[in-house]
N, C-alpha and C positions, 0 to 999 in steps of 0.2 A: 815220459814225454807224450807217447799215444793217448791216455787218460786223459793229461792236459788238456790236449788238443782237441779230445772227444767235449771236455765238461765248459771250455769255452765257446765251443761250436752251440753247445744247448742253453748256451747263456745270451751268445747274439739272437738266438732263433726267438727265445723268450721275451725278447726286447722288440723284435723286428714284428714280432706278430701284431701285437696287437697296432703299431702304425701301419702297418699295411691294411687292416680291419678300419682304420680313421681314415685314411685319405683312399680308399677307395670306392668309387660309386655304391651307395645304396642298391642292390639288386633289388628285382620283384620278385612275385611268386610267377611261374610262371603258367599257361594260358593250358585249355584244354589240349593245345597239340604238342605243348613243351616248350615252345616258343618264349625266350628270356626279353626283356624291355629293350626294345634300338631306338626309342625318344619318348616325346610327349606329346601333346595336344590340350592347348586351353581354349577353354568355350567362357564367354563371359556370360552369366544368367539375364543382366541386364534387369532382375529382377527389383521390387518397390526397394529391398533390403541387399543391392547389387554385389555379386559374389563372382568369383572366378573360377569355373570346376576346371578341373584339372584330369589328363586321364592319361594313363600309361599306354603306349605304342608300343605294341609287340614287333618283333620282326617280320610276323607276318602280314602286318597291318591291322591284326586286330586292337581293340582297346579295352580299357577297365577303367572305370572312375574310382581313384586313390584318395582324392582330396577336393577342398570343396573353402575357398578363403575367400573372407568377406574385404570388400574395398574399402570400408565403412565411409560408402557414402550413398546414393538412391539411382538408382534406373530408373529407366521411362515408367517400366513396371504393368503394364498389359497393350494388349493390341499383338498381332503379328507384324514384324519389318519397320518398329513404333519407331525405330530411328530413320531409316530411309538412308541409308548407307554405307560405304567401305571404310576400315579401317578402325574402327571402335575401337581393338588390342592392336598393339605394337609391339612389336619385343626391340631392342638394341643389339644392334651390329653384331656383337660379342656374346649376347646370349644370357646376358647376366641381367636385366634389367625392362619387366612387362608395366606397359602403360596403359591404363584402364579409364574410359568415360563413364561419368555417372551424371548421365541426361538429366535428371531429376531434380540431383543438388549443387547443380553447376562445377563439379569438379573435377578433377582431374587425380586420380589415383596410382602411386607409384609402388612395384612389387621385386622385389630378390627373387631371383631364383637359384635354388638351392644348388648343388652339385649333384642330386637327385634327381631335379627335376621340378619339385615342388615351388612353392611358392611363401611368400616370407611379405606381410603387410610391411612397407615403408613408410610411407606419409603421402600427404594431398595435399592441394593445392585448389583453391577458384580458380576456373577456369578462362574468368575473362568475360564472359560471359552468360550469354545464358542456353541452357539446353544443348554440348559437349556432344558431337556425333561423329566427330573423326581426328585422331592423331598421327602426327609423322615424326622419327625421331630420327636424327642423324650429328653422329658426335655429342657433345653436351647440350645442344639447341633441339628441343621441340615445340613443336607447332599443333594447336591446337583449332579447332574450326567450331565456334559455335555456330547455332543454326537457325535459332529463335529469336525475340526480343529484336535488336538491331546485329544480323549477322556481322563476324567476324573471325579474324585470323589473332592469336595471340601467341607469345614468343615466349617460351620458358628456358631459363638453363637450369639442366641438371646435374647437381654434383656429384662428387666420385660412392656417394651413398645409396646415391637413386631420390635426393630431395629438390623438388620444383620450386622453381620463386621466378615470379614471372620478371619478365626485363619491361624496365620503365620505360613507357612509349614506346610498346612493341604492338598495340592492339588496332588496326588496320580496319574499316568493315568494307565490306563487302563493295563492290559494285552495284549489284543489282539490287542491294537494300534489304528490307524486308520481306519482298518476297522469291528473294534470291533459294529458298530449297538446296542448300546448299547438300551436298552427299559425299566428297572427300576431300582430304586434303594431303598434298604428297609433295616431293623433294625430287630434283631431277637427279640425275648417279655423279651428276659432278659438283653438284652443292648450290649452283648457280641460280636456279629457278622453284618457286615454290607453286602449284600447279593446285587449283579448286575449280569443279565444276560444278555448277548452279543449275537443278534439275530444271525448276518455272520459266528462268527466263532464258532456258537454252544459252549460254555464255560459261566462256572457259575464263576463269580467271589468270594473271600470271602475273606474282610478285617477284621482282628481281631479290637476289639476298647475296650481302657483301660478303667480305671476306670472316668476318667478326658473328656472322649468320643473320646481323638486323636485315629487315626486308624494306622495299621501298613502295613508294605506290604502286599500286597493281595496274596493269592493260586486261583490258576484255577483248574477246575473239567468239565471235558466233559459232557455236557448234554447228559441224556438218549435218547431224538430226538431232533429233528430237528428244529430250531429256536427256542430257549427257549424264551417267551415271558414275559407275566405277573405272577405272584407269589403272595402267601399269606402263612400266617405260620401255622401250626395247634397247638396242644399242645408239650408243651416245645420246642425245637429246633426241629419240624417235620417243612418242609418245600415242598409246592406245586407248582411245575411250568407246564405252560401251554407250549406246543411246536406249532404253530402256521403249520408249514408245511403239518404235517397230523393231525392236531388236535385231538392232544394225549395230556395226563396227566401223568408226574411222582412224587413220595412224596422220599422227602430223608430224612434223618438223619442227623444233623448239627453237626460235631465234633469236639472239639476244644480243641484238647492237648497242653498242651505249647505254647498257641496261634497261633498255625498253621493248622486254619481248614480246615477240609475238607469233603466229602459227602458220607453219604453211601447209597445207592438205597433201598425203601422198595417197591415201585411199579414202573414198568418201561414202560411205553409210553403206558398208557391207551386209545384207542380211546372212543369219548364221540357223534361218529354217524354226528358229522358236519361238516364243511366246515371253515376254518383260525380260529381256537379257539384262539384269544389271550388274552381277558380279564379275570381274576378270583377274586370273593368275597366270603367270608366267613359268617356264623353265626353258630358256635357249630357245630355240623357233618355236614352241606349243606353245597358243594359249587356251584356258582352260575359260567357260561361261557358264553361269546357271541361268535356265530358263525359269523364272519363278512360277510362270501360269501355267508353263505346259508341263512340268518335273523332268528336264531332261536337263542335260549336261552338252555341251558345246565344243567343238574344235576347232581351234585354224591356226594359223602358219604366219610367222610375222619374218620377212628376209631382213638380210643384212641392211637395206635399206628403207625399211621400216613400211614395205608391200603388204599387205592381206590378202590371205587368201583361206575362203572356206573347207578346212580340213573332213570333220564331219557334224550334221547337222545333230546326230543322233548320238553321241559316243558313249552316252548311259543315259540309266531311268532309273529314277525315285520313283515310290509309290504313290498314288493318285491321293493327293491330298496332302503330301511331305510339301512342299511351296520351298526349293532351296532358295537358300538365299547366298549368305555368305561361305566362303569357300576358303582354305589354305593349300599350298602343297610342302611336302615335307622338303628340308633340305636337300637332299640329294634326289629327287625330284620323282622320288620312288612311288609314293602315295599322298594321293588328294582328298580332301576329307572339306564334308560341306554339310552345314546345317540345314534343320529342313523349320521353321517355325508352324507351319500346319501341325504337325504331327508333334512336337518338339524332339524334335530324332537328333544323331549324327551317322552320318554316312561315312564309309572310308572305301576308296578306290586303290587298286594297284594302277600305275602307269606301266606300261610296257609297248614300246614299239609305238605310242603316241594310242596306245588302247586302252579303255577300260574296266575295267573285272571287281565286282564288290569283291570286300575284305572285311568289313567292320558294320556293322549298326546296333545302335545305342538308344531305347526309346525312355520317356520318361522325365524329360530336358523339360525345362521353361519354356512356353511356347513364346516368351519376350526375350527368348537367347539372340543374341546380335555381337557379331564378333569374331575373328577365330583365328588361331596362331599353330602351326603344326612346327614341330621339332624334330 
């Protein structure tokens, strides 16, 4: 009976191994200090042949470039900051599914991500328009902004594969027209409002969106200053935008009577001590800014009631000539990590206690990198 017992035991073990070897996480090699992979980090190249690098996240915030997949469609392809923008990658709610612009060929690129980490070509889609500079995705509906040509907002669902097919009479332009410079485009936390700022003619856009995710005519709202740039939401309908001109901060109030929103000011053109603020990320009261002129990194405080307040002006530095631009922070809100297109670098920060301490740099990037998603 003991033998039995023994040579069935070595018979589950023999079956069990190798599924435990399939469904578990791809490990990496791991880093000079021992350090095993705790996420990821995708940089879009943004390049003429637009491609997605990919790099593994150590636990200790370090990285390594793994992978490197093509969107097979065109980026801008030279210039630093050639899009003028937030929000170029998206990833979806769930993790499974990165949305990629290609400025170049008007499209819209959709990508799997593995269980890995990695990344898996899906299919594309026209954009709608012309020259693709920012995406927002929430549930099967995304939203696309082109920024060229006659600006616009275009409405895609995506199915449970990751394939875009735009909704007929979803494509909206702009308010400010053509010379609206538009720089993102984003989704309030309750579905309600679809949120674009237009850098030229200083104007917030704000398209109401139903239950079904169609949008309706947009309202315009003057920015508190000057070039409203990147944006992030705080709690409920509070909303942060970054003014780029004199790198100021305002937070407003998202109204939406009768679906006709509009903004009220609760803080008005904060300065945050640096030079072209346009990037902003959040985690709970921090948010995080890049200075592009001056190479510094930004803080402040956004309260329950969507207050501002300048945390610090200086919280890090790039090297003289990195120009960050675009920024992510990881899920759990551990590390920040921001491109620099001067240098074509990547930066990675540890957060602690609202400080920041380098972890990562990575030189060698596209200096047409624009883009970035941390995991």
């Amino acid at each position: 009976m003991r033998f039995n017992i023994l040579r069935r035991s070595f018979e589950i073990a023999a079956v069990a191994a190798p599924l435990l070897l399939l469904f578990q996480p791809l490990r990496v090699l791991a880093d000079d200090d021992g350090a095993r992979a705790a996420g990821v980090v995708y940089v879009m190249s943004n390049a003429t042949a637009n491609t997605v690098l990919v790099f593994q996240r150590n636990a200790n915030g370090s990285v390594a470039k793994v992978q490197e997949v093509s969107t097979q469609g065109q980026g801008a392809g030279t210039g630093s900051d050639s899009l003028g923008s937030q929000g170029a990658l998206t990833l979806s709610g769930d993790g499974r599914l990165l949305l990629a612009v290609n400025a170049g060929s008007g499209e819209i690129s959709s990508l799997s991500v593995t269980r890995s980490g990695g990344l898996k070509f899906v299919g594309k889609a026209a954009s709608g328009g012309t020259m693709p500079v920012s995406v927002a995705l929430r549930g099967d509906t995304a939203y696309v902004l082109n920024a060229a040509g006659t600006p616009n907002v275009t409405a895609f669902r995506v199915d449970p594969r990751g394939n875009l097919t735009a909704i007929a009479g979803s494509t909206l332009a702009l308010p400010g027209g053509a010379n609206a410079a538009p720089a993102q485009v984003g989704i309030t936390p309750d579905g309600e409002v679809l949120v674009v700022t237009e850098k030229n003619t200083n104007m917030i856009d704000l398209f109401p969106i139903d239950d079904h995710g169609n949008m309706g005519s947009p309202s315009s709202v003057p920015s508190d200053g000057a070039t409203p740039f990147g944006f992030t939401f705080g709690r409920g309908r509070t909303l942060v935008v970054s003014e780029a001109a004199n790198s100021t901060f305002s937070s407003y109030e998202i109204h939406n009577e009768n679906n006709n929103p509009t903004l009220v000011t609760i803080t008005n053109s904060l300065p945050d001590g640096g030079s072209a603020a346009c990037w902003i990320v959040r985690d709970g009261a921090l948010l995080f800014t890049t200075n592009s002129a001056s190479n510094t990194i930004s803080t402040l405080t956004v309260s329950g009631h969507g207050g501002l307040q300048l945390s610090a002006a200086t919280a890090a530095t790039t090297p003289s000539g990195t120009t960050p631009i675009d920024m992510a922070l990881t899920g759990n809100g551990r590390f920040l990590y921001t491109t620099g297109t001067g240098n074509g670098s990547l930066t990675g920060f540890r957060v602690q206690d609202g400080k920041l301490s380098p972890v990562a740099s990575v030189m060698g990037l596209p200096l047409s990198i624009q883009g970035i998603v941390a995991r």
